[in-house]
C-alpha positions, -999 to 999 in steps of 0.1 A, spaced: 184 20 -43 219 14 -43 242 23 -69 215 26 -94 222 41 -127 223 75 -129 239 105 -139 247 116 -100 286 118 -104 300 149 -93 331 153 -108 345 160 -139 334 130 -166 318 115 -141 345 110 -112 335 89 -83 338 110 -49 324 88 -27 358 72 -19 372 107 -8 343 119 8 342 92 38 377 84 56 378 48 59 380 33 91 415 13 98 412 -26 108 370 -31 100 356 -62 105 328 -74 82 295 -74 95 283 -100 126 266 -131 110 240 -129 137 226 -95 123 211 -112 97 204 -91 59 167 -104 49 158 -103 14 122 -108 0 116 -113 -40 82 -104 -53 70 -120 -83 40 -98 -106 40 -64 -103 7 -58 -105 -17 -43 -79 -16 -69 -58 25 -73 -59 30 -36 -57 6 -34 -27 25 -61 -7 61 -50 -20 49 -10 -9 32 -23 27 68 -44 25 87 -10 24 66 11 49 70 -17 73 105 -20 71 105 -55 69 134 -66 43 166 -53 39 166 -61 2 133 -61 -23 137 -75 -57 107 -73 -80 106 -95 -113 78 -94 -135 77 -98 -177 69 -68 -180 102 -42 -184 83 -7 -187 61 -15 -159 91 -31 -136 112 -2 -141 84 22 -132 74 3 -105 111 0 -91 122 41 -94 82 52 -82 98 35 -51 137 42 -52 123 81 -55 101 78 -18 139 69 -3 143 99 22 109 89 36 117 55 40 139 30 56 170 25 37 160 -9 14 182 -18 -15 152 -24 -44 163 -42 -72 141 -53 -104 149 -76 -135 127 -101 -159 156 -122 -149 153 -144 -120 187 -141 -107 178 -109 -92 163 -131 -68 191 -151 -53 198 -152 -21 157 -145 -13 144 -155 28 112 -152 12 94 -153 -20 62 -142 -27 46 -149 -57 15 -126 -71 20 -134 -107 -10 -144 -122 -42 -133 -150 -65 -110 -127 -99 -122 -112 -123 -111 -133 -154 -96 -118 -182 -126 -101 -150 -152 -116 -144 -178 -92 -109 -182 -77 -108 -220 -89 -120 -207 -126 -84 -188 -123 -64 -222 -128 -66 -230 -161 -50 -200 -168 -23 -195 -134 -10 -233 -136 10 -230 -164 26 -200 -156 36 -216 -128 59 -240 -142 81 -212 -156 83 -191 -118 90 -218 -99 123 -237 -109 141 -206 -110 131 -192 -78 139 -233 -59 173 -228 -81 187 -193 -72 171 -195 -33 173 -231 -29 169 -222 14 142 -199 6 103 -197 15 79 -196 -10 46 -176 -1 20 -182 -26 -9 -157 -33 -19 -159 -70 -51 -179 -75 -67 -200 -67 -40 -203 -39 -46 -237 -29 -42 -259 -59 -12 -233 -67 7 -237 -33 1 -276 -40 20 -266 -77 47 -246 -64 50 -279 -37 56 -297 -66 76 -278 -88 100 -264 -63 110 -300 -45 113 -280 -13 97 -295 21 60 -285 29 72 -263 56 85 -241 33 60 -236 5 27 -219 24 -4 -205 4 -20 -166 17 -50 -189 20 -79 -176 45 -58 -154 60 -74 -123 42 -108 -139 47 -105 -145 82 -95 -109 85 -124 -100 68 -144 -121 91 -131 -109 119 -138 -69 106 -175 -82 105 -181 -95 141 -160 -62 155 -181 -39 135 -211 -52 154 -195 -53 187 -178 -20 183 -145 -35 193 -108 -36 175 -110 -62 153 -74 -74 167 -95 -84 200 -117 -109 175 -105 -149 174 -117 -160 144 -106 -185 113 -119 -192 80 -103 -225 68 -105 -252 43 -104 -239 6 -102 -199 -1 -132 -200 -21 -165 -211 -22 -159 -242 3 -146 -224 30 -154 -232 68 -165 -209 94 -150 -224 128 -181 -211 146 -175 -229 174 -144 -216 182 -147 -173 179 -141 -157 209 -138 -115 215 -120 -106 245 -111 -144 256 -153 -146 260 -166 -174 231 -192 -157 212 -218 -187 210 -214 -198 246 -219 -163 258 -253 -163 234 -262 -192 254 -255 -181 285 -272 -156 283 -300 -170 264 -294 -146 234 -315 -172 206 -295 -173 173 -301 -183 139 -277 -205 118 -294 -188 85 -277 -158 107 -241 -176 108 -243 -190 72 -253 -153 60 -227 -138 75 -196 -165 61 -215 -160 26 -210 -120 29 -173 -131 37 -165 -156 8 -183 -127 -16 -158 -99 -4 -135 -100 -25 -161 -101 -55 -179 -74 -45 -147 -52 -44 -133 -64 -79 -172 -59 -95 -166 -22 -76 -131 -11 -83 -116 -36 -109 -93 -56 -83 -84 -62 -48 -54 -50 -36 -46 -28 -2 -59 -54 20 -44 -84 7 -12 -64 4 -11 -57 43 -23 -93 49 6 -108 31 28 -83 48 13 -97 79 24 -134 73 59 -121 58 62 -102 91 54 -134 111 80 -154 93 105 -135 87 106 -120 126 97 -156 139 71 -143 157 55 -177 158 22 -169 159 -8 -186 141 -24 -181 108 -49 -192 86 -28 -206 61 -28 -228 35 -1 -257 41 -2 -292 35 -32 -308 51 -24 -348 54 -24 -360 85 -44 -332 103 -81 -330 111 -89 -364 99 -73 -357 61 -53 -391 62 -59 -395 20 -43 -374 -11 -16 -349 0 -40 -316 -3 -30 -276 7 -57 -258 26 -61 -230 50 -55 -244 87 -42 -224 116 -7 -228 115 22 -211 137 47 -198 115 80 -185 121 117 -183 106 114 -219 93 80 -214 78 55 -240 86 61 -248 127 31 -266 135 -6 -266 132 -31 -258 161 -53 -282 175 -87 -264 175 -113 -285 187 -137 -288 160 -176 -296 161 -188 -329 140 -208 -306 114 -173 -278 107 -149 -310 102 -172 -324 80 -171 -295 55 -135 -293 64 -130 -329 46 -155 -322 21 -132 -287 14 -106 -304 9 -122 -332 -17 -134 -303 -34 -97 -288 -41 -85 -327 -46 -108 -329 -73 -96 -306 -94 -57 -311 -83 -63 -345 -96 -65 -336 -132 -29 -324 -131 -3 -344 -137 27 -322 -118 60 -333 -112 96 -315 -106 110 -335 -139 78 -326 -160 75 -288 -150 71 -279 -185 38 -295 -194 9 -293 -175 -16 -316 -189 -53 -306 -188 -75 -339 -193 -109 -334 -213 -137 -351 -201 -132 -377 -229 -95 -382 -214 -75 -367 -248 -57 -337 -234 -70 -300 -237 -98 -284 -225 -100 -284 -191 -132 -289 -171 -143 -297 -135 -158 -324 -123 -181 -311 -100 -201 -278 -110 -191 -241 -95 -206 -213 -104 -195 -193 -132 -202 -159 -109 -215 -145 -79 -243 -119 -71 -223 -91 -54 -242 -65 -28 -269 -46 -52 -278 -25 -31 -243 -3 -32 -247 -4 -69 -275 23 -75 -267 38 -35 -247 71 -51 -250 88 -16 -235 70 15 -219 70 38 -203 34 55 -176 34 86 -155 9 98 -178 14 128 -216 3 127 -214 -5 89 -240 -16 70 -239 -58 72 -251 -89 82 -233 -93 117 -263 -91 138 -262 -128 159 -297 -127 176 -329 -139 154 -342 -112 130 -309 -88 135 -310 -80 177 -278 -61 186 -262 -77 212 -233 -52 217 -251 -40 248 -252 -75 263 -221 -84 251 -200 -56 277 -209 -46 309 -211 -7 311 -187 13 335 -207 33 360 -205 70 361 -180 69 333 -170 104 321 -164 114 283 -132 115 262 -106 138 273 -112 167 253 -70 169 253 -68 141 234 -75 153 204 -92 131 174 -78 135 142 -97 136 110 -79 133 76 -104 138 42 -88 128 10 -105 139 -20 -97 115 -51 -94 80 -53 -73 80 -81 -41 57 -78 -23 88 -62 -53 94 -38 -54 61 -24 -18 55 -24 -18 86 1 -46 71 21 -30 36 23 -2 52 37 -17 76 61 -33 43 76 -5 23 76 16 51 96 -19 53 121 -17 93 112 -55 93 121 -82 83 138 -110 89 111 -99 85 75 -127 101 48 -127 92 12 -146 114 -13 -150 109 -56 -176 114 -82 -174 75 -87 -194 57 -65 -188 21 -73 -147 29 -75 -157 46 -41 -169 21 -21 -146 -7 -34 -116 10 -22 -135 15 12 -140 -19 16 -108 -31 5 -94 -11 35 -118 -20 60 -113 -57 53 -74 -50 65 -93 -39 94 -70 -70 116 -38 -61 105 -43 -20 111 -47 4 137 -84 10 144 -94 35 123 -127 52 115 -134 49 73 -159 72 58 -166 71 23 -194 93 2 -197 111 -29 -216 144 -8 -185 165 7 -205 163 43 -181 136 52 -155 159 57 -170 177 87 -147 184 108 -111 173 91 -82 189 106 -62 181 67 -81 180 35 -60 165 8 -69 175 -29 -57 148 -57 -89 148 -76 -85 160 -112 -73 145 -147 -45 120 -146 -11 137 -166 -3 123 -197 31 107 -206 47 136 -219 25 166 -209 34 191 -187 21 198 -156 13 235 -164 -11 221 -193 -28 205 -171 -44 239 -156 -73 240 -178 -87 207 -173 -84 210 -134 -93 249 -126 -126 243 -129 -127 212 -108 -111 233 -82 -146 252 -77 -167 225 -73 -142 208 -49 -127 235 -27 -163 255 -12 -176 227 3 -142 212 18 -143 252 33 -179 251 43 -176 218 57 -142 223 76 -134 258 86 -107 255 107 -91 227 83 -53 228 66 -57 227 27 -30 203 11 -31 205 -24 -15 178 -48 -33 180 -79 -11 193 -111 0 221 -111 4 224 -76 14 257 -75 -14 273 -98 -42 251 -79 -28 260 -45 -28 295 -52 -69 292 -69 -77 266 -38 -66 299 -14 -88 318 -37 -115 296 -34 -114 287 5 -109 327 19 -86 307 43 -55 325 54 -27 314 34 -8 297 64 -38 272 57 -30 266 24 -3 246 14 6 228 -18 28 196 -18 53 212 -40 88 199 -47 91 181 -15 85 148 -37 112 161 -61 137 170 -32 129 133 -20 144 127 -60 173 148 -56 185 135 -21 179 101 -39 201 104 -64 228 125 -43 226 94 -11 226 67 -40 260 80 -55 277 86 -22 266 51 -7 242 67 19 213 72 35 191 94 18 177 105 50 215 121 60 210 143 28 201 177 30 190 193 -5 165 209 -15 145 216 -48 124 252 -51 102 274 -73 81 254 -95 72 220 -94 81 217 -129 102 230 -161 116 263 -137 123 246 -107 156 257 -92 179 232 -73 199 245 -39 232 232 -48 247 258 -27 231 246 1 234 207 3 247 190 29 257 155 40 257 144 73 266 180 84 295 185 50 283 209 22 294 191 -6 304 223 -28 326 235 -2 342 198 2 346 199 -35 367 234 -37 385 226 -2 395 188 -21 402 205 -48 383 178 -69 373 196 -99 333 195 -111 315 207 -142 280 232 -139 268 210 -168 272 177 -145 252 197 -119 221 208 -148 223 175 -158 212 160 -124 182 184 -117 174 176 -147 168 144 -141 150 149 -109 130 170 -132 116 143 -158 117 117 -131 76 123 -124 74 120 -172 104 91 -168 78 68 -144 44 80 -160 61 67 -193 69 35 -180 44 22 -157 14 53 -167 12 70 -138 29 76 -104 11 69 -73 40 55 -46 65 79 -44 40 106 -36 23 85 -11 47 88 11 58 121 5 22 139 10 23 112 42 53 128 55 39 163 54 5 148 67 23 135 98 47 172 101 17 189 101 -10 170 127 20 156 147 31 195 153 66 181 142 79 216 127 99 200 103 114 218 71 96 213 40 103 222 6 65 228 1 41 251 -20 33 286 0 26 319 -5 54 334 -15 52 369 -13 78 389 9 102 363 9 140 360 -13 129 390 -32 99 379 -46 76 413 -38 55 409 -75 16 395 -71 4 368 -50 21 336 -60 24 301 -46 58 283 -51 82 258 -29 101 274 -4 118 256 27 89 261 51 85 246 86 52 225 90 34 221 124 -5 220 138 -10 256 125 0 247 88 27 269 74 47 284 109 70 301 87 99 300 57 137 292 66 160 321 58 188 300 36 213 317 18 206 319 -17 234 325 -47 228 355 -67 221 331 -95 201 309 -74 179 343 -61 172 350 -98 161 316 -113 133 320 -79 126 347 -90 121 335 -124 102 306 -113 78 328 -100 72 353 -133 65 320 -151 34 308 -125 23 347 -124 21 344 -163 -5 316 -161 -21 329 -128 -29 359 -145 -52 344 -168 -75 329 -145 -107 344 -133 -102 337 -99 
């Protein structure tokens, strides 16, 4: 995000201002070594990476992100989709290269890269395919961060943490696997869904292998300090251990069941990563499921082995390993966990000086084909019964599982808390806010990962006309349901979910293709627009409308149509994304925060948009003004040739990576949180502009500086305009009232 290449000089033939826009300060003193600059390198950009490097980002947890994958299109997409959310984020340098350099210097490196589960594959099926790779990430990372710590997540994690052990020649402290970590949070989603508690009040672990092997630590699960079992038996509460074994299976299949759904897994292992990165890099020391080196612990006196144990982490990595007491029967399958993962690590032959060939020994010894030596199975049965289910409707509360603990499913949430006497009802000033999202397209759940991760409500509905994709991304959130505020997760393809939404976002409709304008996307998507829009109205009558779908400003103005809402309802997320873009490239020039720009693109989101450049300010200086008083020279073409560039941006990552999905995450997040946090903020944001700069023609929908609060759109900021700034609005508009004119709505 810093000093990327663009075409954001101001002066004539490019001249650098940013040296005569700041007065130095005399006599500065570099920065304090104590306030330390973290850097994290992800490796594979992939779902999984770009989850953990975006959760990374919204977290604020690095000061520097470098991404490196072998793929340049994709890297470069993935890298500006971020670099353009920068006035909605924390200020993080992002850097990307196939080149491993770009990693030097790294506290932390996580590594993702890796072929993708396929759907009922086993994690340890993944290894004859991952190890090798292995041996060409690894050197270079040990070599350019030689003080680093590796985080492994590609699988299956286990053997690979023990690979990257090898291959790097670091100390075990500082190579740890993502392990159970995921699986215990998944674990601990299940129990709290029964109990109708935060899963954060849940103790549980998964260890051993991440896979098939794992061990449920029973014994040891407590929910607000009280142990689960010993309360059943205090209270003489019968359970089954069927019941306890049905409940770790429906764990260890998680992750198939959302890949056989949706095609991969992504948000929740991307905020459980982000958890452990937060851990380490904060040295929060507190204890994890992770997978470490095992000898010496819990009996494992044999073969150096990594598996999942609860481990305290913290700035040095690895600090210790908690002593859990264990019963006879959960360290038995511990040891027979870790025999299982030894088995296969023995067919390796790894070592620093031999990183380059991995040998895979055939069962008549010559090398090549690779086989275990104990049998897995080639798939697992995933939960049927969501498969032909088109109509449903599962919360993060009361959900549809196996987490009933007494014999034939009792409910023991009753007996489990005492109830307060003569308790009275929820404030009805403390309001409860609902958020729909309709679309769970990569833009639509890239919006809803974020609204969670910025707690922005306390009920969360997802709707599609895809039910399997539907209820995959569902669960993939609620199985971050340890590292996130406790939120309430609908998800149905009947629009009755959305009773009662205070914001109903609108992404559904055909993806853009590289090239095509936004504007031709209007006949694919009207028509959507009246299947979509009654029922949101129906459903939630006092709701705000936030349209995103392309074009924004055509669909806003049909979704008004549609709704009979009053237009102060009906907003469209306009060019605030493409403002974000122009601040970008303004704060990226000038060496500052994007945040202390002030610029603003209107009109269309699209070919006729119109950029403010009479009106941008930073930190409080209009930069035209300091231009003519500095009598630094610039060209009109320099100025066309920037807001055209925030113009293509959108085509520039679409062509690169195929779509974008991050960058207007956080932007429709932003105005999400303006909006039910009665902020009042400015927008640049799609309204009805009619009776405002001049614009007095037929209803029409275009971005306009508007301030956002609980009401929707409170009203439009009065900015001066230049007469040639006026006209191109003007403009803008006569080219959406061409098109609007067309439609029968």
């Amino acid at each position: 995000m810093h000093k990327t290449g663009s075409s954001s000089n101001l002066g004539p033939g490019g001249l650098d201002i940013a040296q005569a826009f700041f007065k130095p300060i005399q006599n500065t003193c570099p920065p304090s070594p104590t306030k330390r600059h973290i850097k994290i390198s992800v490796i594979g950009v992939g779902n999984v990476g770009m989850a953990i490097a975006q959760t990374i980002l919204t977290q604020d947890l690095a000061d520097e992100l470098a991404l490196v994958d072998a793929k340049p299109d994709r890297l470069q997409g993935e890298m500006l989709d971020l670099q353009h959310a920068a006035a909605f984020l924390p200020r993080t340098k992002i850097l990307a290269s196939v080149d491993y350099s770009v990693t030097a210097g790294s506290d932390l490196c996580i590594v993702t890269a890796g072929a993708r589960q396929l759907p009922g594959e086993s994690r340890l099926n993944l290894l004859q395919r991952n190890v090798a790779l292995f041996s060409a990430v690894v050197p270079p990372l040990a070599r350019y961060s030689p003080e680093s710590i590796l985080l492994i997540v590609s699988n299956p994690v286990d053997v690979l943490t023990y690979v990257a052990w090898k291959l790097s020649g670091f100390p075990s402290n500082r190579v740890i696997g993502s392990g159970t970590n995921l699986d215990s949070s998944r674990f601990r989603f299940l129990i709290a869904d029964h109990l109708d508690v935060n899963a954060q009040d849940v103790q549980a672990y998964i260890v051993g292998e991440h896979g098939d092997t794992s061990v449920a630590l029973w014994s040891s699960i407590s929910v607000g300090g009280v142990p689960v079992l010993s309360f059943l038996e205090r209270q003489q509460i019968a359970y089954e251990k069927e019941t306890l074994e049905k409940i770790h299976k429906e764990v260890v299949e998680s992750a198939n069941e959302v890949i056989s759904l949706k095609g991969c897994t992504s948000w929740a292992i991307g905020y459980s990563v982000a958890n452990l990165a937060r851990t380490i890099l904060r040295d929060q020391r507190r204890v994890h499921p992770v997978s470490v080196l095992a000898k010496g612990f819990y009996g494992m006196d044999g073969d150096e082995v990594f598996l999942s144990l609860p481990t305290q982490l913290g700035r040095s990595g690895v600090m210790g390993v908690a002593n859990i007491h264990l019963t006879d029967e959960e360290a038995d399958r511990l040891r027979n966990s870790a025999k299982t993962i030894l088995e296969v690590q023995n067919q390796l032959d790894i070592s620093k000086e031999g990183a380059g060939s991995l040998n895979f020994p055939c069962k008549d010894g010559k090398s090549g084909g690779f086989y275990f030596s104990r049998e897995f199975p080639a798939s697992r049965p995933c939960n049927s019964s969501s498969k032909n289910n088109n109509n449903y409707t599962d919360t993060m509360h009361k959900a549809p599982s196996s987490s009933n603990l007494g014999p034939g499913g009792l409910d023991i949430a009753q007996a489990f808390f005492k109830p307060i006497q003569s308790s009275s009802t929820p404030s009805s000033a403390k309001r409860h806010t609902k958020i729909s999202v309709i679309g769970v397209g990569n833009v639509g759940m890239a919006i809803a990962q974020t609204i969670l991760t910025q707690d922005l409500a306390d009920e969360l509905a997802l709707v599609d006309a895809k039910p399997d994709k539907l209820r995959g991304e569902m669960l993939d959130l609620q199985h971050a349901a340890a590292f996130l505020p406790r939120t309430k997760i609908l998800a149905s393809v009947d629009y009755s979910v959305t009773t009662g939404s205070d914001l109903c976002i609108v992404t559904a409709g055909a993806r853009q293709i590289p090239g095509e304008s936004r504007l031709n996307l209007l006949q694919r998507n009207v028509a959507l627009f009246k299947v979509i829009v009654p029922p949101l109205a129906k459903y939630s009558p006092e709701a705000i409308l936030l349209v995103v779908s392309n074009p924004v400003d055509v669909l806003t103005y049909v979704a008004w149509k549609l709704s009979g809402f009053p237009s102060n309802r009906v907003i469209g997320s306009g060019t605030n994304l493409d403002s974000s873009r122009f601040r970008f490239l303004i704060a990226d020039h000038l060496d500052v925060n994007a945040q202390d720009v002030q610029a603003y693109i209107v009109g269309e989101h699209g070919d006729t948009s119109v950029a403010l450049w009479s009106g941008i300010s930073v930190g409080g200086v209009p930069i035209l003004s300091f231009l003519e008083r500095q009598q630094i020279a610039y060209e009109k073409e320099t100025l066309q040739k920037i807001h055209k560039e925030v113009v293509e941006s959108a085509y520039e990552v679409i062509n690169l990576k195929g779509y974008t999905s991050w960058a207007i995450g956080y932007s429709v997040a932003n105005l999400a949180r303006s909006i039910l946090r009665d902020q009042r903020k400015i927008h640049p944001v799609s309204v009805l502009a009619k009776g405002f700069y001049g614009i007095n023609g037929g209803d029409v929908f275009l971005s306009l500086p508007a301030q956002l609060g609980r009401s929707g759109v409170m009203g439009v900021t009065n900015i001066h305009l230049t007469d040639e700034e006026a006209q191109q609005l003007r403009n803008s508009a006569e080219t959406i009232l061409e098109v609007q004119s067309q439609l029968g709505v």
